[in-house]
N, C-alpha and C positions, 0 to 999 in steps of 0.2 A: 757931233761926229768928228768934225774938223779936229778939233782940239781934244779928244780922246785919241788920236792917232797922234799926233804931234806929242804929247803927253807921254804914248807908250814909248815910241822914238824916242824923246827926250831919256825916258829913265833909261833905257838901254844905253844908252853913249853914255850917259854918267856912269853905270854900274861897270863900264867896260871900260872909262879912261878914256874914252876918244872925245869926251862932250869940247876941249878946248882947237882939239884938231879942226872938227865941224863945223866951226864957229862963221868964219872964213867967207863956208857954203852955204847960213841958214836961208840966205835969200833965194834958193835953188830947192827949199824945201815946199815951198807952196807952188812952185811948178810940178814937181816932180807928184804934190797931193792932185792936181789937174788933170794932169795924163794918166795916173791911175784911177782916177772917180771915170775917167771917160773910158778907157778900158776896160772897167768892171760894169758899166753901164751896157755898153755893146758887147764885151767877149769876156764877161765874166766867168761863161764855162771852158772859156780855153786857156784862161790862167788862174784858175783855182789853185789849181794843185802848186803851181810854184808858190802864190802868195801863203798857202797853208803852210807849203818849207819854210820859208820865211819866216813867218809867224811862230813854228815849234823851233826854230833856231833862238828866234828872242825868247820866246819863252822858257826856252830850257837853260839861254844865260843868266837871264832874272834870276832862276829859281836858284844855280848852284851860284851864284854871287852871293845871293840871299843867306844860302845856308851857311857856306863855308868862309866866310866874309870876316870870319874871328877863329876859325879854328886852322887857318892853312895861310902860307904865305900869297902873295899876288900872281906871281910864277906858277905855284901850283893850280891857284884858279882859274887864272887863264887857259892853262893846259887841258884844264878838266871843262873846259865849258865849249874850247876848241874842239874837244874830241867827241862828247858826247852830242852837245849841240850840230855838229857835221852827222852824225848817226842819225840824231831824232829828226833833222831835216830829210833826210834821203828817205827814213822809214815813211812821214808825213808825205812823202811827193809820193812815193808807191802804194799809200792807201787812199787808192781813189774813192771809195765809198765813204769809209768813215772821214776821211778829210772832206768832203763832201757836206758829209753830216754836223759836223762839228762846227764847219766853217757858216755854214747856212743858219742852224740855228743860234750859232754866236750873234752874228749879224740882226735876224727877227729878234732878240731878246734885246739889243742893242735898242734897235730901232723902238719897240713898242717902249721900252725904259723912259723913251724921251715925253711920253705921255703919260705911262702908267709903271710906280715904283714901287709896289707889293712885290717881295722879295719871293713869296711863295708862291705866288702864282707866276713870277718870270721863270719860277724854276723848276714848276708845271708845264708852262711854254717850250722850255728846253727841252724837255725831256721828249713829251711831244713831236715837238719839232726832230729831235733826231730819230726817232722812229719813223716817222714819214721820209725824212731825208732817205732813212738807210734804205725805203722802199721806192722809193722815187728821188734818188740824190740829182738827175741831172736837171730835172723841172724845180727841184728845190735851192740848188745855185743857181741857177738862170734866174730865176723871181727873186729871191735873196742878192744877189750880187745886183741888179737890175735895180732894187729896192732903194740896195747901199749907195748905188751913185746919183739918182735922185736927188735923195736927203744931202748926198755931199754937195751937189749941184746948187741947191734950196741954202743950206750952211755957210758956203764958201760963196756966197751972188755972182755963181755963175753967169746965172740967168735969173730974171726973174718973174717974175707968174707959177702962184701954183700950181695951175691948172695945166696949164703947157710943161709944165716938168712931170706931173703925173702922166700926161700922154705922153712927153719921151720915157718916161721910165717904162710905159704899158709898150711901146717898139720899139724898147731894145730888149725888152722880156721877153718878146715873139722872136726878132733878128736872134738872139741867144738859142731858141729853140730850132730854128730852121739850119744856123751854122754845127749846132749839136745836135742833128739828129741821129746821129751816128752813134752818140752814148746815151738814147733811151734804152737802151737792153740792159744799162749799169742795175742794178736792183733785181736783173730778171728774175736771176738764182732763191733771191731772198725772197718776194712775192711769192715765187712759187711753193717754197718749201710755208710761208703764213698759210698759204689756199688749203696746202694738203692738210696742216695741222689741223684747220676750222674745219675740215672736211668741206669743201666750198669747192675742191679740183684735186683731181688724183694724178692732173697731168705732170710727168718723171721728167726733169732740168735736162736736158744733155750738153 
């Protein structure tokens, strides 16, 4: 896990030209991995949504460096990865469900990978897994993020004992549900309209 974030980090700074600026700061990288595994451990549902911006920010500079990387000057890539990348973050922070969804089951597919690497059945799990999210996003970040800081925990020798990292990770997955109980009704619209479809509740969303 450790070194799949570091990894994604890494190509980001290369593809954007900042890898010799950073260089400087790498020793503030495995701090900065600490505060975030303990953050997503305890208040994984109260910063989803930014680390989702985050994540569709890089993601969206990867892609258009990827693409346009021979067909457009640097100038113009930059511009285009400025612009777009600030859109797809702000869109990612305003969809709390599907960033929810996406973000939860990236993580469980992550996680279980590191034991089982059947490509189709991770992609089974996804799929899965974002259906439950989209029905239950905020019990599905809390357990998912909860999960993530665990394994980082375990990864990086925070601490060690498995057993004792499995019971932090099971009280900050409650702790995450008690400080978010406030977004169990995320999903309520979407359950309700599954109930009416199966005919299981005819009760109308208001």
């Amino acid at each position: 896990m450790e070194q799949l974030v570091k990894a994604l980090f890494m190509d980001f700074a290369f593809e954007t030209g900042i890898l010799g600026s950073i260089k400087e700061f790498a020793n503030y990288g495995s701090i900065f991995l600490v505060v975030l595994t303990w953050l997503s451990l305890f208040f994984g549902i109260k910063i989803y949504r930014t680390v989702f911006s985050i994540l569709s920010f890089i993601a969206t500079t990867l892609a258009v460096c990827l693409i346009m990387e021979n067909y457009a000057t640097w100038g113009a890539i930059v511009t285009t990865f400025s612009v777009i990348g600030v859109v797809t973050a702000f869109i990612g922070y305003k969809m709390k469900i599907i960033g929810a969804s996406i973000l939860s089951s990236v993580i469980l597919v992550l996680a279980i990978s590191l034991f089982y690497s059947n490509i189709m059945v991770l992609w089974i799990i996804f799929i899965v897994s974002c259906f439950a999210a989209f029905l239950y996003p905020a019990i599905s970040i809390s357990f998912t993020s909860a999960l993530w800081g665990s394994l980082m925990i375990l990864d990086m020798n925070i601490m060690n004992g498995a057993i004792f990292v499995v019971i932090l990770g099971i009280v900050g997955f409650a702790f995450q549900l008690y400080i978010g109980k406030n977004k169990m009704n995320l999903g309520a619209e979407n359950r309700t309209k599954l109930m009416n479809k199966l005919g299981i509740g005819k009760v109308k969303y208001d």
